[in-house]
C-alpha positions in Angstrom: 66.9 -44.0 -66.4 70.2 -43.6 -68.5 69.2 -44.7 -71.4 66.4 -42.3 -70.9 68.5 -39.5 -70.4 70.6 -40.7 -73.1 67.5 -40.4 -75.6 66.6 -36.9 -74.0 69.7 -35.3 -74.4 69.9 -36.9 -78.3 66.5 -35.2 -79.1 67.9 -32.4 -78.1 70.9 -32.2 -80.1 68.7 -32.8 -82.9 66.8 -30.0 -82.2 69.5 -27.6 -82.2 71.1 -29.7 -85.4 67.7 -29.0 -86.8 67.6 -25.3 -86.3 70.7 -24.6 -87.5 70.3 -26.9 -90.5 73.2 -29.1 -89.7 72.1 -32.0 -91.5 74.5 -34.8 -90.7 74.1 -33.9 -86.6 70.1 -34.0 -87.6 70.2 -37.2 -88.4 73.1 -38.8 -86.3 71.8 -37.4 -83.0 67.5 -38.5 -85.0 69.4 -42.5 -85.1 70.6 -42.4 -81.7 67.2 -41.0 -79.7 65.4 -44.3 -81.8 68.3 -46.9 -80.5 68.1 -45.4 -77.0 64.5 -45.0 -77.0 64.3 -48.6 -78.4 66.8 -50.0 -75.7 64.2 -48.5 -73.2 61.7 -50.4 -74.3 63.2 -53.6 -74.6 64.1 -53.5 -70.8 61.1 -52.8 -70.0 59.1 -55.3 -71.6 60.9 -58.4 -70.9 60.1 -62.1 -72.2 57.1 -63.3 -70.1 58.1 -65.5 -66.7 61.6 -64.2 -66.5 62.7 -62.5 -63.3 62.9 -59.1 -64.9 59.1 -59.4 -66.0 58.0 -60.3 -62.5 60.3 -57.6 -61.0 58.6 -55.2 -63.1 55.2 -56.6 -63.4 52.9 -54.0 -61.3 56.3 -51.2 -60.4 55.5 -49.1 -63.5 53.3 -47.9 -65.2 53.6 -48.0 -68.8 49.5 -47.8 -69.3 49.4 -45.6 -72.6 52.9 -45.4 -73.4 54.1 -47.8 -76.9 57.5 -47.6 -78.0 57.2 -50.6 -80.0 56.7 -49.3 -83.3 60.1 -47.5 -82.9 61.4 -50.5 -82.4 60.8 -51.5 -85.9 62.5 -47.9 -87.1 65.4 -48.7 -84.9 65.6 -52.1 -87.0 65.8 -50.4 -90.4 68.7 -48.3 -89.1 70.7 -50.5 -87.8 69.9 -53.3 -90.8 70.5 -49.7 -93.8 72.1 -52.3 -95.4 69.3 -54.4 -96.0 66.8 -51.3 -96.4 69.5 -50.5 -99.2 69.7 -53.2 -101.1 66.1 -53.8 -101.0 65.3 -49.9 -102.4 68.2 -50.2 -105.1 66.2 -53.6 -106.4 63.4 -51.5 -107.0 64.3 -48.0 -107.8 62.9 -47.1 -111.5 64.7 -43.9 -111.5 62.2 -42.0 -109.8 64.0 -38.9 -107.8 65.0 -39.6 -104.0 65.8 -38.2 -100.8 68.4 -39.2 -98.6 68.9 -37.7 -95.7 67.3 -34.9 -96.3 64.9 -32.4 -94.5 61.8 -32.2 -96.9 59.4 -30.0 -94.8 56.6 -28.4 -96.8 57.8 -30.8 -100.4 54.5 -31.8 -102.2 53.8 -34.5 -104.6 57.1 -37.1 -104.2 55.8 -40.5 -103.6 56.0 -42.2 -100.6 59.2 -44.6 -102.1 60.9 -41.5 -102.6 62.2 -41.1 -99.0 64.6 -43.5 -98.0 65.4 -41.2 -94.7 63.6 -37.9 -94.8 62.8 -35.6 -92.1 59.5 -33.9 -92.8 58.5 -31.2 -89.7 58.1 -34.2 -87.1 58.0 -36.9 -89.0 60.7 -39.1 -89.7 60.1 -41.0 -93.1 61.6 -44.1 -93.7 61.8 -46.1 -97.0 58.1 -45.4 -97.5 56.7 -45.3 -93.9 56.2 -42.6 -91.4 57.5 -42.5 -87.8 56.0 -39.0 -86.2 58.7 -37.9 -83.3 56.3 -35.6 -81.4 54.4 -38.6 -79.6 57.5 -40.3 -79.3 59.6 -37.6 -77.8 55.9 -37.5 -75.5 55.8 -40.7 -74.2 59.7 -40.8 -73.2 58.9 -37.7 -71.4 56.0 -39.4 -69.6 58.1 -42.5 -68.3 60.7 -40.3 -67.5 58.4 -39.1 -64.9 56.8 -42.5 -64.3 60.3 -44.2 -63.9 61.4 -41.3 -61.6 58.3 -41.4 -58.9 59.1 -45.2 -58.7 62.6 -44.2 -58.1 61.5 -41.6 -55.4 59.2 -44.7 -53.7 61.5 -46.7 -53.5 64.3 -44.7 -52.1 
């Protein structure tokens, strides 16, 4: 549950980053729901036969609920370096945005975000992450998590 509540309270410093337009908060508090978020799921889907998979296996329900592609998010923050080097190999002096918050811009190509927020959706070096389902679904096994805590105490 912490680093659930971890995540929550991070989302929720974005938002209030966001609507005051504090960029550098936007995106510090955006990295740290995704590694929280990400650190939820790998706890909860442990390698198959170990003792924390058959301690989970049939406690909660995580039916509907796939953090897994924020996983690979999580991976290109944490490895920027990489992401870097990879987009400085291949930038042809088209314009950029860097940590930026791009809601509403028209007509950039999709290589033109290395980390962009646009409304609810985090772009990312060419691919989109939408935050609304995520921010959803941590909300949903927050509850989940949270009967199974009441059952069991």
């Amino acid at each position: 549950m912490t680093q659930l509540d971890f995540a929550k309270k991070c989302f929720a410093e974005f938002e209030a980053a966001r609507d005051v337009g504090d960029i550098s908060r936007v995106f510090f508090n955006l990295h740290h729901f995704i590694v929280h978020v990400a650190n939820v799921d790998k706890l909860l889907d442990p390698k198959p036969g170990s003792d924390r998979a058959a301690l989970l296996t049939g406690r909660v329900d995580l039916s509907g609920i796939d953090l897994k592609p924020f996983r690979r998010l999580r991976n290109h923050l944490e490895h920027f370096d990489e992401r870097l080097d990879s987009w400085v190999k291949n930038y042809d002096g088209h314009a950029f945005f860097d940590m930026n918050l791009i809601t509403g811009a028209k007509g950039f190509p999709a290589k033109a975000f290395l980390r962009a927020l646009d409304g609810d959706v985090f772009k990312f070096h060419g691919e989109d992450y939408p935050l609304t389902p995520l921010r959803e679904s941590v909300d949903q096994l927050h509850l989940r998590l949270a009967a199974v805590d009441e059952h069991a105490g």
